[in-house]
Each structure stands twice: as structure tokens, then as C-alpha cells.
MIFI-442383 format. One record per atom (N, C-alpha, C): x, y, z; residue in three letters. Coordinates in steps of 0.001 Angstrom, whole numbers, padded with zeros to 6 digits, always signed. Atoms other than C-alpha are relative to their C-alpha. Last residue first. Example, Ala and Ser with C-alpha at 12.3 -4.5 7.8 and 13.67 -1.06 7.14 Angstrom:
2
-000820-001190-000060SER+013670-001060+007140SER-000770+001090+000730SER+000890-001190+000000ALA+012300-004500+007800ALA+000900+001200+000000ALA
***
This chain:
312
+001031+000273-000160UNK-014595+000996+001927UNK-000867-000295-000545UNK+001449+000447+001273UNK-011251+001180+001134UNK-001055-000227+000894UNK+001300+000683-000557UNK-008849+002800+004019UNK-000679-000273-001019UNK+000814-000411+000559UNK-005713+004223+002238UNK-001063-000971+000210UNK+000563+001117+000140UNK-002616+004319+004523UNK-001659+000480-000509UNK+001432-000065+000099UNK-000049+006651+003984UNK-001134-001087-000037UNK+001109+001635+000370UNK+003159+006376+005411UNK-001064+000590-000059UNK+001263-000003+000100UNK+006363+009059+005408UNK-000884-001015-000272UNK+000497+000112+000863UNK+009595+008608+006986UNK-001622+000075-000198UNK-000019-001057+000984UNK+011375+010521+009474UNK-000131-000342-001419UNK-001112-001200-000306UNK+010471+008231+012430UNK-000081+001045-001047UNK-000528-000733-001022UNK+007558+005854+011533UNK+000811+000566-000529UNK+001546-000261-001191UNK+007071+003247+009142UNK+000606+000726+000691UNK+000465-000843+000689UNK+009550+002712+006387UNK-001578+000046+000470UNK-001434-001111-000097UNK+012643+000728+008758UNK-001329+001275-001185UNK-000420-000429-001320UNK+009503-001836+010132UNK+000811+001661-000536UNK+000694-000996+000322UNK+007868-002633+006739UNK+000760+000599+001041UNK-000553-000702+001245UNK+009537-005558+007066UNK-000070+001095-000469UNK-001326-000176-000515UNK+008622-006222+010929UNK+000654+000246-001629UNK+000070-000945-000659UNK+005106-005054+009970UNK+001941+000062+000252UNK+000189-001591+000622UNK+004668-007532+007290UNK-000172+000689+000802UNK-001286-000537+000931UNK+006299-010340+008975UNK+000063+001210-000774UNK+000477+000435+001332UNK+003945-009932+011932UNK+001520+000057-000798UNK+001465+000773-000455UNK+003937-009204+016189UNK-000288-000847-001963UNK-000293+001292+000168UNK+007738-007804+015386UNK-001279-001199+000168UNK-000812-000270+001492UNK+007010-004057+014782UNK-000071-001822-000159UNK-000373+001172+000607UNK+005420-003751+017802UNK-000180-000647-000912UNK+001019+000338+001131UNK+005816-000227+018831UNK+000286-001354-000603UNK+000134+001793+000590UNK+006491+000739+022197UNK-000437-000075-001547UNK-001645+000241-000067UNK+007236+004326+023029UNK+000682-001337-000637UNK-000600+001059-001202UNK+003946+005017+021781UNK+000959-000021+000227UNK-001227-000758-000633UNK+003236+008536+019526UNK+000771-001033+001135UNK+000599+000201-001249UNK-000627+007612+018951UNK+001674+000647+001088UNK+000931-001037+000073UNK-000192+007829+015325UNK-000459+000236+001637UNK-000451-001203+000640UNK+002684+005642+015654UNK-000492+000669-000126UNK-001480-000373-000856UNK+000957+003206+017961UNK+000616+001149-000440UNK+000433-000629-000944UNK-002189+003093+015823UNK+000882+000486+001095UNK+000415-000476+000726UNK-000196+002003+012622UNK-000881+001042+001962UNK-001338-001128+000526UNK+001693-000401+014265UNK-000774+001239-000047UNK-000552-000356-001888UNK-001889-001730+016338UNK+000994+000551-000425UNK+000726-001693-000788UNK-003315-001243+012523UNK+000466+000309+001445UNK-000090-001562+000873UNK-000670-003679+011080UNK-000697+001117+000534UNK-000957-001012-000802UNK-000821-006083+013935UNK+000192+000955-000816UNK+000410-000596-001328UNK-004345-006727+012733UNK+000647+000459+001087UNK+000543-001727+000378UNK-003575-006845+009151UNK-000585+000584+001605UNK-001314-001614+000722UNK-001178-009443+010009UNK-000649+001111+000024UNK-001565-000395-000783UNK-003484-011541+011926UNK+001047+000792+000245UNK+000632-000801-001327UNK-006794-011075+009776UNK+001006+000419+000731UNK+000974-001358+000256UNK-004729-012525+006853UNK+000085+000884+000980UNK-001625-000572+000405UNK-002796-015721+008344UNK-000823+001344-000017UNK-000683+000086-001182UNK-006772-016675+009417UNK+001483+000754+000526UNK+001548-001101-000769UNK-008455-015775+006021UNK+001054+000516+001346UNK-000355-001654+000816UNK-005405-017818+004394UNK-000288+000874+000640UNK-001313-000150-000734UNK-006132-020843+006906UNK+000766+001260-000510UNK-000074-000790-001712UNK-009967-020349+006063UNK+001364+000097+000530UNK+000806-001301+000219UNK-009112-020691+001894UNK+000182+000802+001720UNK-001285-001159+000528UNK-006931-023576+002406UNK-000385+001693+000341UNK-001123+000446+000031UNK-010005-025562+004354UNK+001178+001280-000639UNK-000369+001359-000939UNK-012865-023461+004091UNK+000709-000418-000416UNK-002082+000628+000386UNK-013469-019777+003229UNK-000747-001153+000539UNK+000215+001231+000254UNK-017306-018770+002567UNK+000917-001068+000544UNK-001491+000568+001029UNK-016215-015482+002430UNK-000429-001380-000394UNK+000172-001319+001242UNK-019417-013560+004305UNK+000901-000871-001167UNK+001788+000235+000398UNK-019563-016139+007379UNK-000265+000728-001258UNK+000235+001432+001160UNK-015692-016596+006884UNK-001602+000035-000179UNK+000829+000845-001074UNK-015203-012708+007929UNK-000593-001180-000710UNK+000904+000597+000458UNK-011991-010886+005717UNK-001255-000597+001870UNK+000677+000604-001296UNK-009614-008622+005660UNK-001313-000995-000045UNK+001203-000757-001090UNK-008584-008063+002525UNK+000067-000718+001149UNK+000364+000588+000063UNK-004575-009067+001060UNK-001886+000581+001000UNK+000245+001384-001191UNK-002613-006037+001053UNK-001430-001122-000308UNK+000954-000135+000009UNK-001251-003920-001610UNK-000640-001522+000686UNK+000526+001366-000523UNK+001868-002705-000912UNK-001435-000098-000013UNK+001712-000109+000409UNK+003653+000180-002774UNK-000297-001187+000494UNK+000520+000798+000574UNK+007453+000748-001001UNK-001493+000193-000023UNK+001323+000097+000252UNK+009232+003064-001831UNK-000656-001039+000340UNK+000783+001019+000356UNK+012881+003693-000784UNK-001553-000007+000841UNK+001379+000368-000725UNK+015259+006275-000585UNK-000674-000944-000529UNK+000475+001615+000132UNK+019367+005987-000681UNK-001896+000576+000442UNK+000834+000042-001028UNK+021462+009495-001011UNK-000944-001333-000588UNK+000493+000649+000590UNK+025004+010087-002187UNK-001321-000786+001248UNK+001256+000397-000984UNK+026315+012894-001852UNK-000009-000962-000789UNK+001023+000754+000657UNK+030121+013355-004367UNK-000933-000724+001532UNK+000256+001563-000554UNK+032393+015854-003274UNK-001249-000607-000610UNK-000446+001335+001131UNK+033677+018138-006003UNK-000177-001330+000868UNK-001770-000005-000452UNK+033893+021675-003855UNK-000261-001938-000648UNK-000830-001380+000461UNK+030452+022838-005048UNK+001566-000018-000069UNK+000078-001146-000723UNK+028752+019628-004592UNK+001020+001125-000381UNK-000754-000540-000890UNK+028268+016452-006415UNK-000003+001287+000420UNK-000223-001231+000624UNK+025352+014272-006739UNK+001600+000963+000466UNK-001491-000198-000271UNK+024674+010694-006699UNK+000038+001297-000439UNK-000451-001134+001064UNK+021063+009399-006373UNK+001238+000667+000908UNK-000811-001222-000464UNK+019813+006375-005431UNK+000432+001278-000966UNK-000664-001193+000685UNK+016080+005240-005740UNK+001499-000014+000797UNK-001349-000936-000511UNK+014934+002027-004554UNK+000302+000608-000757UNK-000462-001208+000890UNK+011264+000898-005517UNK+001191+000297+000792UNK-000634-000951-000584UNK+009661-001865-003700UNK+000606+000716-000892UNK-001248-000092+001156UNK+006975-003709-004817UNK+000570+001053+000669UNK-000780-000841-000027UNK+004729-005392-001762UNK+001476-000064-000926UNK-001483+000366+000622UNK+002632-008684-001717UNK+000544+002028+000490UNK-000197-002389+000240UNK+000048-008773+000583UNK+001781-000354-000529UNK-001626-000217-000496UNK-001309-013017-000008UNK+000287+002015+000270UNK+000015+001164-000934UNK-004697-014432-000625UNK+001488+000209+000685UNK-001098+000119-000284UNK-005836-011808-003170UNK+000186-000392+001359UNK-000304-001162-001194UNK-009306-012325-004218UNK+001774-000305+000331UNK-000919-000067+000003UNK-010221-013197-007385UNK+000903+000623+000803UNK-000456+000922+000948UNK-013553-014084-007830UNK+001550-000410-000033UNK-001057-000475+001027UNK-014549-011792-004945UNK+000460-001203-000535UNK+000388-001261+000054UNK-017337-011972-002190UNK+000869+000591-000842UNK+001561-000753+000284UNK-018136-015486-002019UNK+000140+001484-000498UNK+000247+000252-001245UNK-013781-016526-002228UNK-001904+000124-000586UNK+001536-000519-000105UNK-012305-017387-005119UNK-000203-000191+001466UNK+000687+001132-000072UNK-008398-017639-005012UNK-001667+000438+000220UNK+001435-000103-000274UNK-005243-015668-005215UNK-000950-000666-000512UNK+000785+000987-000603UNK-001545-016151-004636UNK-001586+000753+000088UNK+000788+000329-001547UNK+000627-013929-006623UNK-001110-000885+000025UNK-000517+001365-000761UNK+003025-015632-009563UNK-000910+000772+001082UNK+000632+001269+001130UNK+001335-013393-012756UNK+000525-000952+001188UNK+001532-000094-000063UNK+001670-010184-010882UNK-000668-001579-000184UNK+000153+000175-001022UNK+005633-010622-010618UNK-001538+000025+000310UNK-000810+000795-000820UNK+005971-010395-014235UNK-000167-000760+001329UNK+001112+000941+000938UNK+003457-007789-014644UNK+000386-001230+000230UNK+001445+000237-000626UNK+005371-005753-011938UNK-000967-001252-000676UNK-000588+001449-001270UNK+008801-006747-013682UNK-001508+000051+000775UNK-000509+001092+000480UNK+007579-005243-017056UNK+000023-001075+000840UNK+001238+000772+000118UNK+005859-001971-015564UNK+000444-001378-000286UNK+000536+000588-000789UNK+009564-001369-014667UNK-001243-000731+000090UNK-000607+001231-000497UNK+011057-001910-017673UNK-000955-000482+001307UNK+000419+001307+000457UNK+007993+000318-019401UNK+001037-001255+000696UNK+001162+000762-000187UNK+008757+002796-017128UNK-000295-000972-000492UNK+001364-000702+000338UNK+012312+003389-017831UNK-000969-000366+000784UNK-000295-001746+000498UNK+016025+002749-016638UNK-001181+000795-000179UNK+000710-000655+001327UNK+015592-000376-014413UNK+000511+001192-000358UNK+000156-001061+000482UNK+017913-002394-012369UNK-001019+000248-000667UNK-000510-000061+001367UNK+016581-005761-010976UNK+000029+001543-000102UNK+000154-001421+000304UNK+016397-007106-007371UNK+000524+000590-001284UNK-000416-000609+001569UNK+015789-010528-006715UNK-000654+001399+000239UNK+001135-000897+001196UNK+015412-011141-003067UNK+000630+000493-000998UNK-000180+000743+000902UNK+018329-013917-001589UNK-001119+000923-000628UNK-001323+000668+000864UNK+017879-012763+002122UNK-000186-000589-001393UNK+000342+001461+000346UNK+015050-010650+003274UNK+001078-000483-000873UNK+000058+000054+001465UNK+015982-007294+004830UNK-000257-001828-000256UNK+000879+001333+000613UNK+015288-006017+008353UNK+000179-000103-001359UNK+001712+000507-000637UNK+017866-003275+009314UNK+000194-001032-000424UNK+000793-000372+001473UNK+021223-001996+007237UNK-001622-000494+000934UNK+000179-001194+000400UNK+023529-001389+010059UNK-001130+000071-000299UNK+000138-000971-001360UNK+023047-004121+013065UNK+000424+001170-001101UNK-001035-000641-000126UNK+021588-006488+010246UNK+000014+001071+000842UNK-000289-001410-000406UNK+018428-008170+010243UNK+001571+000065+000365UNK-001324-000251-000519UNK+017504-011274+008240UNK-000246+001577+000803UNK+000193-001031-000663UNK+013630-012473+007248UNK+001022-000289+000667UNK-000121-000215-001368UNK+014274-015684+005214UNK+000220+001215+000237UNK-001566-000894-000390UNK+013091-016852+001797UNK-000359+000413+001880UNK+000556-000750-000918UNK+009976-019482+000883UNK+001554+000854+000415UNK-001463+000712-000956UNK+010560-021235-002609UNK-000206+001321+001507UNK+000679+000573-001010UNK+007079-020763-004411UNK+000761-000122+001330UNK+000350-000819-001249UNK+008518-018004-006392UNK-001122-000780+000858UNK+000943+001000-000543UNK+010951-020572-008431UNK-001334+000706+001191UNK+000610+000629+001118UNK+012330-018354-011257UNK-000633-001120+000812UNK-000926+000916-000076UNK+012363-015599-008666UNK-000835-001080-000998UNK-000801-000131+001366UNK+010643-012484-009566UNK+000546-001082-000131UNK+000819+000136+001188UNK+007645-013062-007111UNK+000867+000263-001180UNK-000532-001048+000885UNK+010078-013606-004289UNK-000525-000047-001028UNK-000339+000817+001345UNK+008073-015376-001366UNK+000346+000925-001149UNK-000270-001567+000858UNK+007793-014299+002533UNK+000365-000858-001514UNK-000825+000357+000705UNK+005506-017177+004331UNK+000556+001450-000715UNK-001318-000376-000932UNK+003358-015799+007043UNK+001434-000421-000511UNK+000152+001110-001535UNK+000352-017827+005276UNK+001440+000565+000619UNK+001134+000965+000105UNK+001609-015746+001902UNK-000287-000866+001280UNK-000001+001338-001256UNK+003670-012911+002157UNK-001128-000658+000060UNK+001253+000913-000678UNK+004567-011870-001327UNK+000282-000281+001113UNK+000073+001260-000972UNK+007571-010181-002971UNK-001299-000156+000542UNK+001298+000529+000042UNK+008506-007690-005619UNK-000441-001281+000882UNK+000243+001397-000640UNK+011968-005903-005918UNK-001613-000014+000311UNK+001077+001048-000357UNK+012938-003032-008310UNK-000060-001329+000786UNK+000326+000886+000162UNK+016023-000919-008713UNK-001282-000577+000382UNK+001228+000397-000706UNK+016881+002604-009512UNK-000673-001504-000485UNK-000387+001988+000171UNK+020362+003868-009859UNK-001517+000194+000521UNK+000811+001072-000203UNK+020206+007687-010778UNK+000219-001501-000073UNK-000127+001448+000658UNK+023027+010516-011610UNK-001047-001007+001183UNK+000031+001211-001015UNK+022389+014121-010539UNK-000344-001119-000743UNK-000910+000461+000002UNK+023308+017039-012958UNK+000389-001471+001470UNK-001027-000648+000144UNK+020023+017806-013957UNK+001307-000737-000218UNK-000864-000218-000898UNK+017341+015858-012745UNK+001492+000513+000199UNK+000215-001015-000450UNK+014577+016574-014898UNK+001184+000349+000780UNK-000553-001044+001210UNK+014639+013403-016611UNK+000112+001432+000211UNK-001290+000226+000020UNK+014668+011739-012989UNK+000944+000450-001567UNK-001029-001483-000695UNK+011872+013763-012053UNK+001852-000710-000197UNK-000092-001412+000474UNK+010172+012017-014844UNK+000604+000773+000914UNK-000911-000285+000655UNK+011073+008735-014121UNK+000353+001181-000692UNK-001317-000059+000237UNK+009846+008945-010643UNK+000787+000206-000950UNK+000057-000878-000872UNK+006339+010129-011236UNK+001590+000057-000076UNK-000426-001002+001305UNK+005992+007526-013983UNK+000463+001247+001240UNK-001117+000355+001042UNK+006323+004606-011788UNK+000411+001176-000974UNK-001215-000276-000372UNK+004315+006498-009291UNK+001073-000100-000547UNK-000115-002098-000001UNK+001191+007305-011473UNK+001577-000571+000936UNK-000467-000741+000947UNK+001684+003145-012057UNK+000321+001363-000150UNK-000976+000813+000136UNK+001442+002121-008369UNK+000047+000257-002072UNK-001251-000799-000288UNK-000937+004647-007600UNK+001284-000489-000104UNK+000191+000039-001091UNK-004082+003890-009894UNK+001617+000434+000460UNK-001635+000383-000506UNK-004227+004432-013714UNK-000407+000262+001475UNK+000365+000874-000872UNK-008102+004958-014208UNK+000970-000465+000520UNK+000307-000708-001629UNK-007597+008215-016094UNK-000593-000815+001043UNK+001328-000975-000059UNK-005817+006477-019065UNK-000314+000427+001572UNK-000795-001703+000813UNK-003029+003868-019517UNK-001904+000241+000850UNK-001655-000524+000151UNK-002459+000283-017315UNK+000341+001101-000302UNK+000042+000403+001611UNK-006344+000481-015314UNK+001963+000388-000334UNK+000640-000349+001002UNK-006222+000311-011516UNK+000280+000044-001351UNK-000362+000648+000917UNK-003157-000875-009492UNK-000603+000942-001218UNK-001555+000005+000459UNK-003034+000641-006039UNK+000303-000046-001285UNK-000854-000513-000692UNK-006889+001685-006082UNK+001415+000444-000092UNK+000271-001468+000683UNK-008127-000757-007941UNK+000698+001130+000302UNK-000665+000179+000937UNK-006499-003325-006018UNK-000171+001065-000798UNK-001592-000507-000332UNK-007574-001946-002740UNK+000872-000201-001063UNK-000176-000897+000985UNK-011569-001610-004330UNK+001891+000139+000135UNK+000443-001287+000042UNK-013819-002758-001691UNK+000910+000861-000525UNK+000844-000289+000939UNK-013805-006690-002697UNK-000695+001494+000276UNK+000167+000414+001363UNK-012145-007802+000316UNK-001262+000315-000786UNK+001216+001588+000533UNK-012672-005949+003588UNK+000711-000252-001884UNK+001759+000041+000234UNK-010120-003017+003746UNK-000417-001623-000527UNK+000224+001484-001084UNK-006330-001991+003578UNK-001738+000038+000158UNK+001148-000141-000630UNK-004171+000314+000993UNK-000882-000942+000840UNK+000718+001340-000131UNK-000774+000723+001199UNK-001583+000046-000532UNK+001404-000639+000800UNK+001632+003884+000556UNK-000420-001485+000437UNK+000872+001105-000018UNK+005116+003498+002330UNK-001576+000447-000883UNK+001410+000172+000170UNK+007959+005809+002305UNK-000829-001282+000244UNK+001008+000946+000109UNK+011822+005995+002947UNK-001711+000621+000068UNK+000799+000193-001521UNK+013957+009148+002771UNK-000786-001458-000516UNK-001606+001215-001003UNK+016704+009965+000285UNK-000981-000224+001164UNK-000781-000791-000235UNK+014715+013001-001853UNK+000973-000575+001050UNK-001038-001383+000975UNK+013431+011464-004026UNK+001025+000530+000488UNK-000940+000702+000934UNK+011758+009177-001698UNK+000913+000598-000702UNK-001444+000424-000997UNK+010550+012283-000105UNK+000486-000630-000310UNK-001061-001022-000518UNK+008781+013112-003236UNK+000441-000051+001167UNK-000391+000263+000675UNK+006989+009935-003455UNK+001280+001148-000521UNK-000886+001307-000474UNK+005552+010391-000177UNK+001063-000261-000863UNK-000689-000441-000765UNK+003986+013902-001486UNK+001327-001334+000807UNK-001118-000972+000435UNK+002776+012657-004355UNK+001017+000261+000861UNK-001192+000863+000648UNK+000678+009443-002819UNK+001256+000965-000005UNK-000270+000989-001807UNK-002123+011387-000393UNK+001193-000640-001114UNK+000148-000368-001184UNK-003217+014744-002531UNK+000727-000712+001025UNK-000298-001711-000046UNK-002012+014403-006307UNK-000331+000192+001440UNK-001393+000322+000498UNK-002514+010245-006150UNK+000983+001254+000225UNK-000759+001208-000407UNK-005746+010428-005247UNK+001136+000368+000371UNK+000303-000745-001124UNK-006896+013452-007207UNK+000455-000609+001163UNK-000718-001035+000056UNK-005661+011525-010234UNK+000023+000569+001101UNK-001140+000990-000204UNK-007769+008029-009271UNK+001267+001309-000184UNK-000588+000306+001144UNK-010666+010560-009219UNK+001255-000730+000406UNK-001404-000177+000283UNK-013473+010395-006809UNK+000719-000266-000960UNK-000138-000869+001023UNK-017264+010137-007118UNK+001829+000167-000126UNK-000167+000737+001180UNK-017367+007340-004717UNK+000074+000626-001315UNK+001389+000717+000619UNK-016392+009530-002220UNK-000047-000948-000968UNK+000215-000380+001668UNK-012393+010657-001246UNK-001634-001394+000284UNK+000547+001028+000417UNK-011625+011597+002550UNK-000628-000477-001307UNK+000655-000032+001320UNK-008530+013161+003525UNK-001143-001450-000190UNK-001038-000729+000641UNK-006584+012906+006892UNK-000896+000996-001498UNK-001507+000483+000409UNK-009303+011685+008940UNK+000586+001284-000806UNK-000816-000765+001332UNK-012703+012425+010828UNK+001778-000267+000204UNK-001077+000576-000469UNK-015284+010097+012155UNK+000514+001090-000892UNK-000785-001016+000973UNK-019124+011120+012467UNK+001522-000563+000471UNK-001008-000611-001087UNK-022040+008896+013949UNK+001153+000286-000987UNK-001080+000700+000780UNK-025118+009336+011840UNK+001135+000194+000797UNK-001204-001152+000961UNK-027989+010598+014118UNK+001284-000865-000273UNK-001294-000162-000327UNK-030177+007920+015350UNK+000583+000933-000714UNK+000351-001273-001132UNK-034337+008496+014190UNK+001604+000289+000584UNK-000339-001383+000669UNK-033065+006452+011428UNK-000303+001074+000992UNK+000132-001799-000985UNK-032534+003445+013154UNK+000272+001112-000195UNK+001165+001075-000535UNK-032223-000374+011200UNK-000433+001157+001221UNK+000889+000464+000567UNK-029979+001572+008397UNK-001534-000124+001143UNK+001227+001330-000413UNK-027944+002996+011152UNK-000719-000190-000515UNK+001687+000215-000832UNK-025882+005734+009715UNK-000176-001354-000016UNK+001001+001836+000319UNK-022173+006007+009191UNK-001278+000254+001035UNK+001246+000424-000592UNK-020594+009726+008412UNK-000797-001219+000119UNK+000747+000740+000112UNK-017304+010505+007527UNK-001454-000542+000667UNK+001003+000590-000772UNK-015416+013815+007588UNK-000637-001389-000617UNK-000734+001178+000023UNK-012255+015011+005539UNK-000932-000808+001474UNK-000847-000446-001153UNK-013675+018941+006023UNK+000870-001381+000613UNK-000352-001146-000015UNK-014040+019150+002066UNK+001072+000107+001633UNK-001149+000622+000364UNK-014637+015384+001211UNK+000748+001905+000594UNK-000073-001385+000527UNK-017745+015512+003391UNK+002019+000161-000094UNK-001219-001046+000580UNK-018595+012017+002808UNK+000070+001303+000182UNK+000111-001536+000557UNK-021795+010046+003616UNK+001677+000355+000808UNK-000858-000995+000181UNK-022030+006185+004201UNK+000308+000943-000722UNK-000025-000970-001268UNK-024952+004663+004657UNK+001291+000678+000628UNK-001393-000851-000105UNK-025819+004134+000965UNK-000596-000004+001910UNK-000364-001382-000408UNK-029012+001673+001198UNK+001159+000260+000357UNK-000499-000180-000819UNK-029450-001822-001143UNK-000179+001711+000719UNK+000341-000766-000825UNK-032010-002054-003452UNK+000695+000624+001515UNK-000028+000318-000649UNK-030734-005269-004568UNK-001007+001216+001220UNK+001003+000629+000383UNK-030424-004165-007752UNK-000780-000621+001293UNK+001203-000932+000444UNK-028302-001685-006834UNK-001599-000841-000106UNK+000686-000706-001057UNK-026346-003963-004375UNK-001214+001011-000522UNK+000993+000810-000706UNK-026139-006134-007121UNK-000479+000628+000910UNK+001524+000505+000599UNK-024788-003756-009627UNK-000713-000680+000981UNK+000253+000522+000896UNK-022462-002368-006926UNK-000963-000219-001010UNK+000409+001148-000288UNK-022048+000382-004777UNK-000319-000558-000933UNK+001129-000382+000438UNK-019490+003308-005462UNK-000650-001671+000457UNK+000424+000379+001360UNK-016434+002519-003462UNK-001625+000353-000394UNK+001135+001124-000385UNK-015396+004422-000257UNK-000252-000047-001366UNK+000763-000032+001309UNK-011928+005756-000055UNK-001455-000605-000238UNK+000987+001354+000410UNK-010675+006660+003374UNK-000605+000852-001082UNK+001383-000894+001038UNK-007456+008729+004027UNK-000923-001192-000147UNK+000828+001118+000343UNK-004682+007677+007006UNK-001238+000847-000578UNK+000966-000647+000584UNK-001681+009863+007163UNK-000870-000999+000189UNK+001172+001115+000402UNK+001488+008615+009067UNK-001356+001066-000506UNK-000149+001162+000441UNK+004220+011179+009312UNK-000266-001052-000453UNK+000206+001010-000966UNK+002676+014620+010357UNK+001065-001128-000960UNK-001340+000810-000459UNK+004026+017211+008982UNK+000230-001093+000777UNK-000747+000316+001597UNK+000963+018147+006619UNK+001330-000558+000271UNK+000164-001255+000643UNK-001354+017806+009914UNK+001136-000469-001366UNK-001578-000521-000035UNK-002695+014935+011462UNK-000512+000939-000742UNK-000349-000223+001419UNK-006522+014470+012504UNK+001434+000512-000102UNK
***
């Protein structure tokens, strides 16, 4: 289990169970103790077994609040940004256990998820911010079948190219990036960019997302100092909400569908070897096994913060 200075976090959310499963009679076998950030999975088909126990960062029940969320495992990321550092927030899990919800959830009220609470997060510390001046732009992209695609662009089928530079890192050539001043601009380009991702029925979701897009958020901020120099500091956000994991005996996939599934599994499976590496302290970490890991590369690790939010 990390601690508050750790770097990577990983919290699991588990969804309430469905109408069907109710109806279905299904059995809970996952138990929560949200206190000591414990999980418990029992053996339906062997109750005499004792439940085997896993413990993380934070763990939120199906009773949870999309506020409580956001106030324990998001805030804190979102304040380093702020403060000239990179971040990450994600969430990752089987399709149809809640990662949209989650990132996205309702536009107003106490179902807002973490990709709006952030939008507002920022513009309020940026009315707050005294005598420090703000640039903050937006970008929105898709990787689809290992394809990277610019969901702002007026053609976002057109496939762009993964560059690296010996200052600036990994960046993708030709991504639209638009100022904003408020929330509502930004909600604007999200919606925008919502309306070109790739998703498709599967068995276990109507509308499953077939691609992991990722909105990025750059903050700078310009301040000057006692003797009239002018800081100037660069952080960046990004919110990514990944495509599920999937198994075709459960999905149904075929043709397009299974080559999605396939891309999918892949990525999200060098994502947790990143993800386990850095929490593990490797010397190695391979960053380059995916496109979403090698993009993600410069806001993973070192002296930035990542949270990753297990759905269940």
C-alpha cells in the first residue's frame, strides 16, 4: 500500500449490481472495508473458503459519492498540476463497470464525475490566483486499433504521428490545441470531441468505448518575484478514460469488434506492466510496448502524480 508521497496510487471502485443481476438473483462477492482500503473476494461455488483479502490506496463501495472521489484520489493530482508538475488520473476495468461514469458522469449535480469536478477545480484556483497570469489549453485525442486520432480535428479519422524530441519528450504531431478562459469553453471542446469517439455494441454494453481517448489540460502560469523576474511554470493533466478490457466469450466481438477487443487487451496490458513497474520501483520501464503508455510516458512516474481507478 503507498503512502501520501507516493507517486502512483491505485483505488478500486466497485459498481452497485444491476437490474438484471438483481433479478437474476445474482450474489455480491465483493466486500469493502472503505476505512482500512481492504477488499474482499469470496468464492460463490465455496463458502466454507475464507474471502481472499487485497489492500490498496483507497477503496470506494457501491455506496460511494462521485464528490468523495474526486476530494480523496483526483484533488490532490490536480493540485500539482497547478503547481507546474504533470499528472494522470485514468480509470481501467472490464467493460460496463462504470469507467465512464466515473471520469465523465452526469454534466451538473452530485453525479458530476472527475473530468468535470476538474474543469471547475482549475478555474477556480485560477480566480483566486492573485497576481499570477494563466494560459490554459485543451487537446483531445483517441487511440483507436493503435491508431492516435485528433478528436478536434475537422477530419478526426485522419491518423497523426507519435514524435519525440530530445527536449520536449513524446508529443503527437499536428494535435489541435485550443485556448480556453472558462468552463463552459472547455466543457465545449470535450462535447465536441465526445461526439467523434469510436464506440460500438458489444453483449455487455450498448455503447462501449472501442478506443482510450485522453483530454489533456495544460496549465501555464507566469509569475513574478520580488526582484521583477518573471517564473514561468508548465503542468499538465491528463484525464483518460480507457477503452474496457474485455473477454470475446462475454462480448460477443466478431470481425471489427474482435480486432478492437484484441488492440484493447494489448494496451491495457502494457499499461498495468507500466503501472506495476513504477509501483514496484524497476529500473526498466516499458514505456514503448504501447502508444498509450509511450504518450503517457513524460506523466507517469518520476515527480509526477498518477492515479489509477480500478472499476469493478
Amino acid at each position: 500500500m503507498s503512502n501520501s508521497s507516493e507517486c502512483v496510487k491505485v483505488v478500486i471502485r466497485c459498481r452497485p449490481m444491476s437490474t438484471k443481476e438483481q433479478e437474476d438473483e445474482r450474489q455480491q462477492v465483493v466486500v469493502m472495508n472503505t476505512n482500512r482500503g481492504e477488499v474482499f473476494l469470496a468464492d460463490p461455488g465455496n463458502v466454507s473458503e475464507q474471502p481472499r483479502t487485497f489492500t490498496f490506496d483507497s477503496v470506494y463501495d457501491q455506496h460511494s459519492e462521485q464528490s468523495n472521489l474526486y476530494l480523496q484520489t483526483a484533488y490532490p493530482v490536480v493540485e500539482s498540476v497547478l503547481e507546474g508538475y504533470n499528472g494522470t488520473i485514468f480509470a481501467y476495468g472490464q467493460t460496463g463497470t462504470g469507467k465512464t461514469f466515473t471520469m465523465a458522469g452526469e454534466r451538473t449535480g452530485d453525479l458530476r464525475g472527475v473530468i468535470p469536478r476538474a474543469f471547475e477545480h482549475v478555474f477556480q484556483r485560477i480566480e483566486v490566483g492573485g497576481n499570477k497570469q494563466f494560459l490554459v489549453r485543451a487537446s483531445y485525442l483517441e487511440i483507436y486499433n493503435e491508431e492516435i486520432r485528433d478528436l478536434l480535428a475537422k477530419n478526426p479519422k485522419n491518423r497523426l504521428e507519435l514524435k519525440e524530441h530530445p527536449e520536449t519528450g513524446v508529443y503527437v504531431k499536428d494535435l489541435s490545441a485550443f485556448v480556453v478562459k472558462q468552463v463552459t469553453e472547455i466543457q465545449e471542446i470535450m462535447d465536441a470531441g465526445q461526439k467523434n469517439r469510436s464506440v460500438g455494441e458489444t453483449l455487455m454494453n450498448q455503447s462501449s468505448s472501442r478506443s482510450h481517448s485522453i483530454f489533456t489540460i495544460t496549465v501555464e502560469t507566469s509569475e513574478y518575484d520580488d526582484r521583477g523576474s518573471n517564473h514561468i511554470r508548465v503542468g499538465k493533466l491528463n484525464l483518460v478514460d480507457l477503452a474496457g478490457s474485455e473477454r470475446q466469450s462475454k462480448t460477443g466481438a466478431t470481425g471489427d469488434r474482435l480486432k478492437e477487443a484484441t488492440k484493447i487487451n494489448l494496451s491495457l496490458s502494457a499499461l498495468g506492466n507500466v503501472i506495476s513497474q513504477l509501483v514496484a520501483k524497476s529500473q526498466h520501464i516499458s514505456y514503448r510496448d504501447s502508444k498509450l503508455t509511450r504518450l503517457l510516458q513524460d506523466s507517469l512516474g518520476g515527480n509526477t502524480k498518477t492515479v489509477m481507478i480500478a472499476n469493478l
